[in-house]
C-alpha positions in Angstrom: 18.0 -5.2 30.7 20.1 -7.5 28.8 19.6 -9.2 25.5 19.4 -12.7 24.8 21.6 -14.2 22.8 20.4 -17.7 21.8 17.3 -18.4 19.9 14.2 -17.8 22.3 11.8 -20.4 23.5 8.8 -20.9 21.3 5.7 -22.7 21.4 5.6 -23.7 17.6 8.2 -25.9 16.0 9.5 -26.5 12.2 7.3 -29.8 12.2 3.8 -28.5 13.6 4.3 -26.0 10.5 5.6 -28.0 8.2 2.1 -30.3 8.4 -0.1 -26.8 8.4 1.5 -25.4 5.6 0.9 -28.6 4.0 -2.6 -28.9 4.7 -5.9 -27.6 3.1 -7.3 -25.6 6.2 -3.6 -24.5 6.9 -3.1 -22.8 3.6 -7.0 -21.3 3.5 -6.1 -19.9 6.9 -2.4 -18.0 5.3 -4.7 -17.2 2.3 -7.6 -15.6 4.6 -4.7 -13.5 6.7 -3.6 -12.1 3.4 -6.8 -11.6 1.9 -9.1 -10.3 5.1 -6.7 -9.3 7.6 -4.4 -7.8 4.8 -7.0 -6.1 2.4 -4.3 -7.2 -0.3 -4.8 -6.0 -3.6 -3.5 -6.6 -7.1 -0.4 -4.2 -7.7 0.2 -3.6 -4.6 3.8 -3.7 -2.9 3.7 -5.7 -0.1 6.4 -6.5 2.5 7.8 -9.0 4.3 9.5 -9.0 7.6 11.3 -11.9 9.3 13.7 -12.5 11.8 16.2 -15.0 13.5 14.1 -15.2 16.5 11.3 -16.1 14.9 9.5 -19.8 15.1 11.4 -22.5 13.3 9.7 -23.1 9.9 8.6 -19.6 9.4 10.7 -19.4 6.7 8.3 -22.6 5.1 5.0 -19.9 5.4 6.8 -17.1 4.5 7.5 -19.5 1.2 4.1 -20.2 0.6 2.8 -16.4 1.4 5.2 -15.1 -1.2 3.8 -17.2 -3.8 0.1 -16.4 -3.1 0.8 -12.8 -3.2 2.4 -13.2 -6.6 -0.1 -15.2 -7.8 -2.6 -12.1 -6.8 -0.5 -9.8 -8.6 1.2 -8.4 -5.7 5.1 -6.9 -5.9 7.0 -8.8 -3.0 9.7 -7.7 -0.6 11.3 -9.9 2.2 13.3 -8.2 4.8 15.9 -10.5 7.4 18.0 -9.9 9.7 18.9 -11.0 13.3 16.3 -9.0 15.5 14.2 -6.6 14.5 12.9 -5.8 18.0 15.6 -8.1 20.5 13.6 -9.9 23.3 14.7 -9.6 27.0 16.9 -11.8 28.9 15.0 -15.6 29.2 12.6 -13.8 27.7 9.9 -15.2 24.7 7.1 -14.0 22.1 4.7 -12.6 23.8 7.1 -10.6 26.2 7.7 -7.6 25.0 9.8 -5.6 27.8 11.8 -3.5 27.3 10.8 -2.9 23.1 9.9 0.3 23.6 13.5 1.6 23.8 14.2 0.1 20.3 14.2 2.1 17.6 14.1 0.8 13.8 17.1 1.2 11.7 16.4 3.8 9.2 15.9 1.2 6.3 13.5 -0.6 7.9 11.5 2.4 8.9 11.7 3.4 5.4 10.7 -0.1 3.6 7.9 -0.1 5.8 6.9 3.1 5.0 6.6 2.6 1.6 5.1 -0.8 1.3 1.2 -0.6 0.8 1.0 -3.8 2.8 3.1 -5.2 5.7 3.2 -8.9 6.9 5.5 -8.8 10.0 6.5 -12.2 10.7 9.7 -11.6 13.6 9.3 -12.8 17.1 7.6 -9.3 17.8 5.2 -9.5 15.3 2.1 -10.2 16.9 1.6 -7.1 18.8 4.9 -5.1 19.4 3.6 -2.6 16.8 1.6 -1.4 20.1 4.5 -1.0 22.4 7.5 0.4 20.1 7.6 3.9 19.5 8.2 3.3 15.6 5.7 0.6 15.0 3.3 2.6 17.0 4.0 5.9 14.7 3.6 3.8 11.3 0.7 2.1 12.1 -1.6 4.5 13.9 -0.5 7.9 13.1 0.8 6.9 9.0 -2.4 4.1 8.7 0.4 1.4 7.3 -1.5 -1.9 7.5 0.8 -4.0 9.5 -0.7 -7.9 9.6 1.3 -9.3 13.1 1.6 -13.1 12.4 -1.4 -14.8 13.3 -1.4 -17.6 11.0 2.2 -19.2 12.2 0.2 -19.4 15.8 -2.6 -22.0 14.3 0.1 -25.2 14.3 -0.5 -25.6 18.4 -2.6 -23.0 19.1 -5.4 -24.4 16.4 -4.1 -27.8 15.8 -6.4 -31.0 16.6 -6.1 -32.4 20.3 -6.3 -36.0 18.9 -4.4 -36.3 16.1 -1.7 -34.6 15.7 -1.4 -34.5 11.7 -4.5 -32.9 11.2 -5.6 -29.5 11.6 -8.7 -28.0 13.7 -10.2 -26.8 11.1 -13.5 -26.0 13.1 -11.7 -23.4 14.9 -9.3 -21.9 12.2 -12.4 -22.2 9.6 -15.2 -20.7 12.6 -17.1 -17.6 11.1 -15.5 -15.1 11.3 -18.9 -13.0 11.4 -20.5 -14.9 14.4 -17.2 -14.7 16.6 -17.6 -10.7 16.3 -21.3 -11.0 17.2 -20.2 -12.8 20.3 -17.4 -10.7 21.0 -20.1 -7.8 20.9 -22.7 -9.0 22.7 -20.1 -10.1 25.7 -18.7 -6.2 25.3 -22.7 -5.3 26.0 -22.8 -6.7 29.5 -19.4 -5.6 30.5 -19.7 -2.2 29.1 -22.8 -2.1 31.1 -20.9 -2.8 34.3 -18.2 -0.6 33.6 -20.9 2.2 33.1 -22.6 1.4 36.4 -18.7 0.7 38.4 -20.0 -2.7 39.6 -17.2 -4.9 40.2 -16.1 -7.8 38.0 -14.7 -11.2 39.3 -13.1 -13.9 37.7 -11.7 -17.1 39.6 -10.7 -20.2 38.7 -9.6 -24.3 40.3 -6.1 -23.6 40.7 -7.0 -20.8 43.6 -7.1 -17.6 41.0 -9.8 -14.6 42.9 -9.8 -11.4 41.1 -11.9 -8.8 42.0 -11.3 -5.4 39.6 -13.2 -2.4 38.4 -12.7 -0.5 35.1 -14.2 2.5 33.1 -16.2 1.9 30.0 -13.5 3.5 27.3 -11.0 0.2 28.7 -13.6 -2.6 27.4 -11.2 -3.7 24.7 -11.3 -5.7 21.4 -14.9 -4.2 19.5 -16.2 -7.1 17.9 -13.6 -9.3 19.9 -10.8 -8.3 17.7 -11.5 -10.4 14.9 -11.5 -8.6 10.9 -14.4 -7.3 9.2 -14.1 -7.7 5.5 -14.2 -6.2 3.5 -12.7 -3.2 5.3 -12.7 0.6 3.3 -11.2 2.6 6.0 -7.0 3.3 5.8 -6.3 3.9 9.7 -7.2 1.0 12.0 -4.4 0.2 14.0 -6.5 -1.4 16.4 -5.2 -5.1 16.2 -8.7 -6.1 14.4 -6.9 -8.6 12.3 -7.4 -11.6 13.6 -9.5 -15.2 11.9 -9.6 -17.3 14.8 -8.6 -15.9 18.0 -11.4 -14.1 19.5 -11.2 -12.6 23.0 -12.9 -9.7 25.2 -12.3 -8.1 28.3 -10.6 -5.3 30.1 -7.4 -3.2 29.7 -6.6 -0.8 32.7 -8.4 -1.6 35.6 -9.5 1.0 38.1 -9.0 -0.8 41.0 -7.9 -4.6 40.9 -7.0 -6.5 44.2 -6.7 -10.5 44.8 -4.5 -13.3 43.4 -3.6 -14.8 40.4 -2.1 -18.5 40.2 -0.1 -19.6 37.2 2.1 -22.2 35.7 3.4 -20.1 33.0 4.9 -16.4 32.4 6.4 -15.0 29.1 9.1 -13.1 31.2 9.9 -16.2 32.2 10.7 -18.1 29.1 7.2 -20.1 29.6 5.9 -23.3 31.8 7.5 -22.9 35.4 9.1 -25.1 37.3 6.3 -25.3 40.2 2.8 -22.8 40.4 3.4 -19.2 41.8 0.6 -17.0 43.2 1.1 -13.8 42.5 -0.7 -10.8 44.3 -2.3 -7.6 43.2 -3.4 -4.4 45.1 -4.4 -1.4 43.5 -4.1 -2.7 40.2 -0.2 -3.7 40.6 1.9 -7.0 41.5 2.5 -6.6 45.3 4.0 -9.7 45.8 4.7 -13.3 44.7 5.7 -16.9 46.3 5.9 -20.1 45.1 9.2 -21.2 44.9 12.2 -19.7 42.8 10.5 -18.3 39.8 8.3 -16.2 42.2 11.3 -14.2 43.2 12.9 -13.8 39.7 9.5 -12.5 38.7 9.5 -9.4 41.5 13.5 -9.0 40.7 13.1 -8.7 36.8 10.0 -6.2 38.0 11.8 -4.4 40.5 13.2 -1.5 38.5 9.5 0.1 38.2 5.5 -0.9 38.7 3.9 -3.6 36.9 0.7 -2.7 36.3 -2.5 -4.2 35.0 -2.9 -4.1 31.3 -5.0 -7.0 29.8 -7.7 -8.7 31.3 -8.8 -11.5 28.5 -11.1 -14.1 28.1 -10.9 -16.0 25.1 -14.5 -17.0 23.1 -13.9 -19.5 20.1 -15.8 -22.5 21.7 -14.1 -24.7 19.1 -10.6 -23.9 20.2 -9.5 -26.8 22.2 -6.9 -25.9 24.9 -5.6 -29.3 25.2 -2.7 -31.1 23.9 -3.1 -35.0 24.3 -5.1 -34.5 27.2 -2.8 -31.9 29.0 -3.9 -28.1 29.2 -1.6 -25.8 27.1 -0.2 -22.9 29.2 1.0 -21.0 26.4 -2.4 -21.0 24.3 -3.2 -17.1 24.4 -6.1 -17.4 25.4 -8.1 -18.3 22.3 -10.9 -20.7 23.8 -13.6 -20.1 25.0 -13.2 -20.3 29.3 -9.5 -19.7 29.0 -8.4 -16.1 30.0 -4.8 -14.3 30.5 -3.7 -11.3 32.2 -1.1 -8.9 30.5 0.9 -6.5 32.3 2.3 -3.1 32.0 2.5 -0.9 28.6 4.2 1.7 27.2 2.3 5.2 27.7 -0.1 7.1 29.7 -3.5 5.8 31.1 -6.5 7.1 32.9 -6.6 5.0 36.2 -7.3 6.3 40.3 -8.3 9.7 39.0 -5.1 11.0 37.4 -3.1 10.0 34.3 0.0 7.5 35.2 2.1 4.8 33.9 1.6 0.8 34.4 5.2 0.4 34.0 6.6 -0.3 30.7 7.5 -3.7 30.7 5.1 -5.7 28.4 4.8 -9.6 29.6 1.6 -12.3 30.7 1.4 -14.3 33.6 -0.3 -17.3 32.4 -3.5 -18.6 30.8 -5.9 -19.9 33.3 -8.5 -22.6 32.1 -12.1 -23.4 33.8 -12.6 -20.3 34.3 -15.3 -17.6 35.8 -16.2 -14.7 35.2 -18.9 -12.7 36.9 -20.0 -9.1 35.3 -21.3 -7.2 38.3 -24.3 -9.7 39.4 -24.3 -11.7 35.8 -21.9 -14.5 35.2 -20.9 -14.4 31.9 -18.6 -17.1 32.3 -18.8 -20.5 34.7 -16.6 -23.4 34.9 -15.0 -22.6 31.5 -18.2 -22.8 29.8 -19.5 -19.6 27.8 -22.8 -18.8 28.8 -23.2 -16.1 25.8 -23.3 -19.2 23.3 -26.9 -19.5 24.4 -28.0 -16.0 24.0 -31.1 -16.5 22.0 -29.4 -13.4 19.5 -26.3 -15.1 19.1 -28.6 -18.6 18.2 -30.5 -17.0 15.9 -27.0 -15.4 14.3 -25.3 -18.5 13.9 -28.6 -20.1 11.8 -26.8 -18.0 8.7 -23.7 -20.0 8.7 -25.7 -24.1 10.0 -27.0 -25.6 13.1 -26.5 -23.5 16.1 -26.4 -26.8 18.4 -23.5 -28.0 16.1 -22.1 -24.3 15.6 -22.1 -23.4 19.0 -21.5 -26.2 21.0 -18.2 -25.5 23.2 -15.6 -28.5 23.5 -15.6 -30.0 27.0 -13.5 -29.7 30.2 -11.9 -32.4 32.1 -13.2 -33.0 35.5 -9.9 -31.6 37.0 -7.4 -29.8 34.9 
């Protein structure tokens, strides 16, 4: 597949950082990511990767990180160069075909190995240390504690819907603490369904119906992937860095069959030019229509299986999908009633009865708002509004941090989105 050569589509630009940099919540958030996510430490080395493809303004929190980390006694090292891990053709963050046939120049494997801390701030950042062979091997099998960069995704992800010079700080600032204890009692009732192989559903306005099975050991995110702090133990790479962005859900599916409607794809290069329903049976796309983008979909698939690999619901009822009243495709997922679907990874996976691939072509096809999402005979999820934010345990959790009513009450939907 061939490379990109011009500077990918993002969904964060040099201005939306420039005011979250600049901002009281924005800089508690980069200092929390160092701190919590990064178990940072005085006379530590820690290290700094950045690339060309990155955001525009990363270079302006890269800036500010480097002068925290100093400030905490910390030796630093920043890293450039074009593209660490190169995206594919049209391609964007978030897409990460194809990056498990890149391996890392030798200095770069090296730096990384002997940094104590690493804060990878390229295009890829955010998760490629899963996919690529080399990222996967320093993270998981040498326990380097590699921070993907969650803080440059606050600007639009975590920025207010009204104004647009002033930060969410609800969501950015949201206990950390009382996310994991909804992320964990969500993993209760779908670990109990996985247990029992009662189907889930999820559906939602714009025609989505998903009907899927999946075995307990693929409930991901424990403690819906947001940090613990303080944190002893040296191997975790299990992407539980996060502040902000809580999801749950499903990985592999056993069986999956339905459709899935979107108005966004990573492979893609983002927001498409008209809706395309795409169609799964046995846990892989089977087809597409919906105009143009439909077909480029199945042809950039068509040199193996894409396969089910994420199924995630997002559970911060503070983060507001919406951008001046209009629904952001491109928000990962990180509100509550929002959910995304990932396909394929690199590796081999339990699924049908026998160990196979689900193609290795990492990408999403869209975040879907509004919607539902039914465990077996318990909806857990309905109309975009998370029922588990009245659990009478997560209630009496949030009373540690203020007023549950105020705590936990969830932004609202439009009437039609």
């Amino acid at each position: 597949m061939a490379v990109e050569s011009k500077k990918p589509a993002h969904l964060i630009n040099a201005e939306s950082i420039g005011r979250f940099v600049g901002s009281e919540a924005g800089r508690e958030t980069i200092r929390r990511e160092l701190v919590e996510c990064g178990q940072v430490k005085a006379g530590e080395q820690a290290l700094i990767l950045l690339d060309d493809q990155a955001p525009d303004g990363t270079e302006q929190v890269i800036e500010v990180i480097v002068g925290m980390l100093r400030q905490m006694g910390l030796g630093v090292t920043v890293m450039h160069t074009d593209a660490l891990l190169p995206l594919a053709h049209g391609g964007m963050p978030g897409s990460f075909a194809s990056v498990e046939k890149y391996r890392l120049p030798k200095a770069w494997f090296q730096a990384i190995l002997a940094a104590d801390v690493v804060f990878d701030y390229t295009a890829s950042g955010r998760g490629a240390q899963k996919y690529n062979v080399d990222f996967y091997t320093l993270s998981s099998y040498y326990g380097k504690r590699i921070i993907g960069r969650r803080a440059v995704e606050a600007p639009e992800v975590m920025w207010s819907e009204d104004d647009p010079n002033r930060p969410n700080a609800e969501a950015m600032l949201f206990p950390g603490d009382l996310l994991r204890a909804i992320g964990d009692r969500i993993n209760e009732k779908l670990f109990a369904t996985a247990e029992t192989q009662k189907e889930f559903r999820l559906t939602n306005p714009w025609g989505t119906d998903l009907r899927f099975t999946t075995l307990p050991g693929d409930i991901c995110a424990p403690s819906a992937g947001i940090r613990r702090h303080p944190r002893s133990d040296q191997f975790y790479g299990d992407d539980s860095n996060r502040l902000y962005r809580g999801i749950a859900g499903v990985q592999v599916t056993q069986t999956c069959e339905g459709v899935w409607v979107t108005r966004f794809c990573s492979l893609l290069g983002g927001r498409l030019s008209e809706p395309i329903t795409i169609r799964y049976k046995d846990g892989f796309i089977a087809g597409a229509e919906g105009g143009p983008d439909a077909k480029r979909l199945l042809d950039l698939i068509a040199d193996e299986p894409a396969g089910v690999h994420a199924i995630l619901m997002g559970i911060n009822p503070k983060a507001t999908p919406f951008r001046a009243g209009e629904y952001m495709l491109g928000n990962d997922g990180a509100g509550a009633g929002v959910a995304h679907i990932g396909m394929g990874g690199a590796g081999m996976f339990y699924r049908s009865g026998k160990l196979g691939g689900v193609g290795a072509n990492h990408f999403q096809v869209g975040n879907l708002p509004k919607i539902s999402w039914w465990a077996g005979d318990e909806c857990i999820c309905r109309d975009g509004v998370l029922l588990t934010l009245q659990d009478p345990a997560i209630r009496e959790k949030a009373r540690q941090y203020g007023n549950p009513d105020e705590l936990l009450r969830q932004f609202s939907w439009p009437a039609e989105v």
